[in-house]
C-alpha beads as a LAMMPS data file, in Angstrom:
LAMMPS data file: protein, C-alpha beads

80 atoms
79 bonds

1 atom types
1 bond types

-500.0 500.0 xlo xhi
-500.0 500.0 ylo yhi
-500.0 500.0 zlo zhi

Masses

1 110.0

Atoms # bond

1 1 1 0.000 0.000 0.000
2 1 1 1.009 3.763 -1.147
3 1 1 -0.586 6.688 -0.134
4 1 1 -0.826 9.625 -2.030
5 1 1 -0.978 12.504 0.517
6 1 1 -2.122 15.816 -0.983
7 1 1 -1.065 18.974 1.422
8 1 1 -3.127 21.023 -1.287
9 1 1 -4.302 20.129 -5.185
10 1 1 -0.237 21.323 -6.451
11 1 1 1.693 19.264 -3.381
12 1 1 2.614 15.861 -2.641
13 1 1 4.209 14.648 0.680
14 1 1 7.330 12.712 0.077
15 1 1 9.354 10.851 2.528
16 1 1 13.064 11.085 2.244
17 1 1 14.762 7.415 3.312
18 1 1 17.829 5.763 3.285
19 1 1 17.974 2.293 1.762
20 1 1 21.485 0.270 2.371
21 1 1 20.415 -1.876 -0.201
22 1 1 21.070 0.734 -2.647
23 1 1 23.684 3.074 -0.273
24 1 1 21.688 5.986 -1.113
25 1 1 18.679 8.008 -0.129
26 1 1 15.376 7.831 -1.759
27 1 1 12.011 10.018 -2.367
28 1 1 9.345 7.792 -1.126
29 1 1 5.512 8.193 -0.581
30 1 1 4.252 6.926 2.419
31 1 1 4.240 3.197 2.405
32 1 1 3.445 0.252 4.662
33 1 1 2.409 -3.386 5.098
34 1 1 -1.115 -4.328 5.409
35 1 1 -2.231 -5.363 8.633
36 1 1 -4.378 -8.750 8.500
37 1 1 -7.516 -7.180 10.049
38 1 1 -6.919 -3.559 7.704
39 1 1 -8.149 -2.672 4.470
40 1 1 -6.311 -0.860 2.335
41 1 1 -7.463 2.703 2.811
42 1 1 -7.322 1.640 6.675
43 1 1 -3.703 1.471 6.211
44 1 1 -2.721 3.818 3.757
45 1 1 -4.325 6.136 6.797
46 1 1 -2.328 4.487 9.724
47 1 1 0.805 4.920 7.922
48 1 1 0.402 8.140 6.766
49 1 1 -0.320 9.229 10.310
50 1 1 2.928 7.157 11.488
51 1 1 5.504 8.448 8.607
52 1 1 4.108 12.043 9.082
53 1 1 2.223 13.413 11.569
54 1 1 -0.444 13.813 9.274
55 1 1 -4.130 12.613 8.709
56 1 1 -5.817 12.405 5.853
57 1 1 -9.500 10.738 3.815
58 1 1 -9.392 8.117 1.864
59 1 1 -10.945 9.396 -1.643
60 1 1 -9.955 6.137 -3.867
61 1 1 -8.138 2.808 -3.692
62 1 1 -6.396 1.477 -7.275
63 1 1 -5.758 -2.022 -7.956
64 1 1 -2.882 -4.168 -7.067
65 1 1 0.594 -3.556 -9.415
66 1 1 3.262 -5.710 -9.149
67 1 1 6.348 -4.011 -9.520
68 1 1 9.016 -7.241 -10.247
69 1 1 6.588 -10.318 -11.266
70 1 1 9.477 -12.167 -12.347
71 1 1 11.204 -12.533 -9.005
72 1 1 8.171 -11.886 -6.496
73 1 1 4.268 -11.443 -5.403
74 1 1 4.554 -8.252 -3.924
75 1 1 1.832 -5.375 -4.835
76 1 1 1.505 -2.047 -4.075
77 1 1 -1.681 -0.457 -4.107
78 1 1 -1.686 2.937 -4.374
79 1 1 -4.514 5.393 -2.194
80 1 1 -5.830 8.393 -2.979

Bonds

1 1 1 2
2 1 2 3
3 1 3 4
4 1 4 5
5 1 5 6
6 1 6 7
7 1 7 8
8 1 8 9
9 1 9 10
10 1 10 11
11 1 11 12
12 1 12 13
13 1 13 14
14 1 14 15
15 1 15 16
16 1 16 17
17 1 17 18
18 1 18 19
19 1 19 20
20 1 20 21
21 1 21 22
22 1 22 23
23 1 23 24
24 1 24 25
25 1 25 26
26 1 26 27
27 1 27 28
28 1 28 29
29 1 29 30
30 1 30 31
31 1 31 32
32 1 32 33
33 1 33 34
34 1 34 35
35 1 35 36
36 1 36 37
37 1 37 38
38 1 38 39
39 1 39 40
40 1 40 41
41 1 41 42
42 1 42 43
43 1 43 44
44 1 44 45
45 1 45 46
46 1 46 47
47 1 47 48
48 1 48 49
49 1 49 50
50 1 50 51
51 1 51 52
52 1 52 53
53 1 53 54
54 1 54 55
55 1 55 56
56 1 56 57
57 1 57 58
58 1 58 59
59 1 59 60
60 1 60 61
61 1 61 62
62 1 62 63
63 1 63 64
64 1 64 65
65 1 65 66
66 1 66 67
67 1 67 68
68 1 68 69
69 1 69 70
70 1 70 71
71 1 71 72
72 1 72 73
73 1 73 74
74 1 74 75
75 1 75 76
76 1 76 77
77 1 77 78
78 1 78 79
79 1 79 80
């Protein structure tokens, strides 16, 4: 899950992280694992509040994407 956290119709909020993987710093949107008992929008709204301070409304959910099918499952969803 993604969310896509507008501060006002021209601004996104982007988190700046580190990733060793890579040994460099990245522009992320807020991001997080789904909890079992969460939907989607549920946590696209915890994390949000957890990366930044922020809340927010959930105004739409998109479908799954997987971003390397050939190695793994894993899907990102992103939240409006």
């Amino acid at each position: 899950m993604c969310a896509r956290a507008y501060m006002s119709m021209s601004a996104l909020t982007f988190l700046q992280k580190f990733r060793p993987p890579i040994n460099s710093y990245t522009l992320e949107l807020p991001a997080g694992l789904i909890d079992p008992s969460e939907t989607p929008g549920q946590s696209a709204l915890r994390e949000l509040l957890e990366e930044t301070g922020y809340e927010g409304i959930v105004t739409s959910v998109g479908p799954s994407v997987y971003l390397s099918p050939g190695i793994t499952n894993e899907s990102v969803r992103l939240v409006r």
